[in-house]
N, C-alpha and C positions, 0 to 999 in steps of 0.2 A: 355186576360183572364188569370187570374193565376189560379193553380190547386194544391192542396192537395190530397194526399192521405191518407184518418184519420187510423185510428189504426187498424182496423179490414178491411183485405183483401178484395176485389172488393168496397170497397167504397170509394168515391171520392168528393173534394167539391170544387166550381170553382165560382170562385168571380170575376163577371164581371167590365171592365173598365166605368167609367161612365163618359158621356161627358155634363157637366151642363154649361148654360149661362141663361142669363135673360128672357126667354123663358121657361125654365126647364131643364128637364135633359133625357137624350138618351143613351139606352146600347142596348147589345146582350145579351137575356138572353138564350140563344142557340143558339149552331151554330151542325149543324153534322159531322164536320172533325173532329174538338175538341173535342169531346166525342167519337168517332168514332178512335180516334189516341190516347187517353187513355185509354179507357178500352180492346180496341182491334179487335172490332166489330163495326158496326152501329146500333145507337137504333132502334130498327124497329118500329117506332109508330104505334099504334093500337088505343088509346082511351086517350081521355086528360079527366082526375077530377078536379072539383074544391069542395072545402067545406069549408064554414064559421063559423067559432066558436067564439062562448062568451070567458072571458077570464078563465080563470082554466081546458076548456075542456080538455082531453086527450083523442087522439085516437088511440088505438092498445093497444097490438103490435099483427101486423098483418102480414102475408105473403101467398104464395102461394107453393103448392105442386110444384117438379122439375120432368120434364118439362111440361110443359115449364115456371114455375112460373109467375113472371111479375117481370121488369127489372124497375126502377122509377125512373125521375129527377123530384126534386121537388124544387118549387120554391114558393115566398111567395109576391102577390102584393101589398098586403095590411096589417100591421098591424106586430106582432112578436111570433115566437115559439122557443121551441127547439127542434130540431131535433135527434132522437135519433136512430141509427142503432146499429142492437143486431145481435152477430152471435149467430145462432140456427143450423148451420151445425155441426151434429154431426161428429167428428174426424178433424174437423179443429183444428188448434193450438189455434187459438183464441175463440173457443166455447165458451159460454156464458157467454163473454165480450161484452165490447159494447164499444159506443163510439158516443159523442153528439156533435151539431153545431148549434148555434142560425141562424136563416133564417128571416129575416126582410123587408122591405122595406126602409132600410139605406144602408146597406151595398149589398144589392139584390144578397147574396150569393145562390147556387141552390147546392144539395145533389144527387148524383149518389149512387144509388143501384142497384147490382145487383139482381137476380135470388138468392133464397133460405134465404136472410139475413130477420130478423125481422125488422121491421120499428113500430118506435112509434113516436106521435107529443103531444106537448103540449103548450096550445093557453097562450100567455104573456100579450096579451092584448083586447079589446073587440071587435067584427067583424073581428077577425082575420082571412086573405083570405089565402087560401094553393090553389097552381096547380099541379098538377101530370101529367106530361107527362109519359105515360106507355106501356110496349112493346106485351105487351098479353089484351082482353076484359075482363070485368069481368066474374068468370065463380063461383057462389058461391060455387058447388061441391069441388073446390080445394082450394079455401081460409079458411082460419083456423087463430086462433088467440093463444096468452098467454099471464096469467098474467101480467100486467104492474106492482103488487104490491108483483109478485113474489120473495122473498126474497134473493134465490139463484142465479138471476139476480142482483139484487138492485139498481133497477135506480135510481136515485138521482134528485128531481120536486123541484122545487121554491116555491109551495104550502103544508099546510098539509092538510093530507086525506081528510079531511070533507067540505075541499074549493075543492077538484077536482071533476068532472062532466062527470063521463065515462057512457056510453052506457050499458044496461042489457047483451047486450050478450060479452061485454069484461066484463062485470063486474064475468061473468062464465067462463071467459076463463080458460084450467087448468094451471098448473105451467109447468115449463121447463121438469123436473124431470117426470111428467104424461105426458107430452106431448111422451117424449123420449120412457117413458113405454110402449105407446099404438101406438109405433110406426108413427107418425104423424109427423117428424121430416126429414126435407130432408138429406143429407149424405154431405160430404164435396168432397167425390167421384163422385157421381153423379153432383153436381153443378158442378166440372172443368172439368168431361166430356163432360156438357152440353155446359159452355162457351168454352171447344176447338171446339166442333162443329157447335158453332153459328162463329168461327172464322175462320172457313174452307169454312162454304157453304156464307160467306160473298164472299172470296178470290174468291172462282169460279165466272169465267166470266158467264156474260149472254148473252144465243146465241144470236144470229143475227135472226131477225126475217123478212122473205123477204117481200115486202111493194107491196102489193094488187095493180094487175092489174085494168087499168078502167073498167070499165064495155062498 
């Protein structure tokens, strides 16, 4: 599997080996040592999403409050988008940059996010399948959104406005700038807090548990 790491810190992109013959075709679209040996932790799964979209949908950009946010590989079975990670940690060097990757069903590439980054998707073509493996449930008290048409981000879509198809409550999201105002914005301190202590209590062994006499 080969691995990138894109421009903005904790995220990652890993493009699996495909083995094709007359039959079809066979990969790993995860493995947990390899993700586990790059980011520095194990993903702890908690809840796999899947969501199908028409082609010009866009979803997000979304995240989760720290901690414990939600950690996301994202992979795509069917169909194409682009992939968009946004730093929203305030005091990162990289803050509100970002950094994109097409995810398809050709190249079966998959997106590693961390805890606290914004994430946005946007569907290339029609019935477009996305999966999310994620490391927290959902919990909608901490999820929070921001503009995708945010200007001071300025993402950059393959569509214009009037062909994309967002949802009413991203369509409210506020801007990066409001979001920072009112406080809503995880820190770049608190996220590598967070990841050194998701990489400490990985490291700790787990006791030994003695195995139940017969009855």
């Amino acid at each position: 599997m080969q691995i990138r790491e894109l421009s903005i810190p904790g995220a990652w992109e890993f493009t699996p080996k495909q083995h094709a013959d007359e039959r079809g075709v066979f990969f790993e679209q995860y493995r947990f040592e390899t993700v586990q040996a790059t980011v520095g932790h194990a993903l702890d799964l908690k809840q796999m999403n899947t969501s199908v979209s028409t082609r010009g949908v866009v979803r997000g950009i979304h995240y989760a409050l720290v901690p414990p946010s939600q950690a996301k590989y994202v992979s795509v079975p069917k169909g194409a988008f682009i992939d968009f990670v946004i730093d929203i940690r305030t005091g990162s060097p990289t803050f509100g940059r970002w950094d994109s990757v097409v995810i398809d069903d050709v190249d079966r590439r998959a997106i590693y996010l961390s805890e606290g980054l914004g994430h946005a998707i946007v569907a290339l073509t029609e019935g477009a399948t996305v999966n999310y493996l994620v490391s927290e449930v959902f919990n909608p008290q901490r999820e929070k959104g921001l503009s995708v048409t945010d200007p001071e981000i300025g993402l950059t879509f393959p569509f214009e406005l009037d062909e994309r198809l967002l949802s009413p409550k991203d369509v409210a999201a506020p801007t990066l700038a409001e979001a920072a105002e009112q406080g809503l914005l995880p820190s770049f301190a608190e996220c590598l807090a967070y990841y050194d202590s998701l990489r400490t209590a990985r490291a700790e062994p787990t006791p030994l548990r003695a195995a139940p006499h017969d009855a």
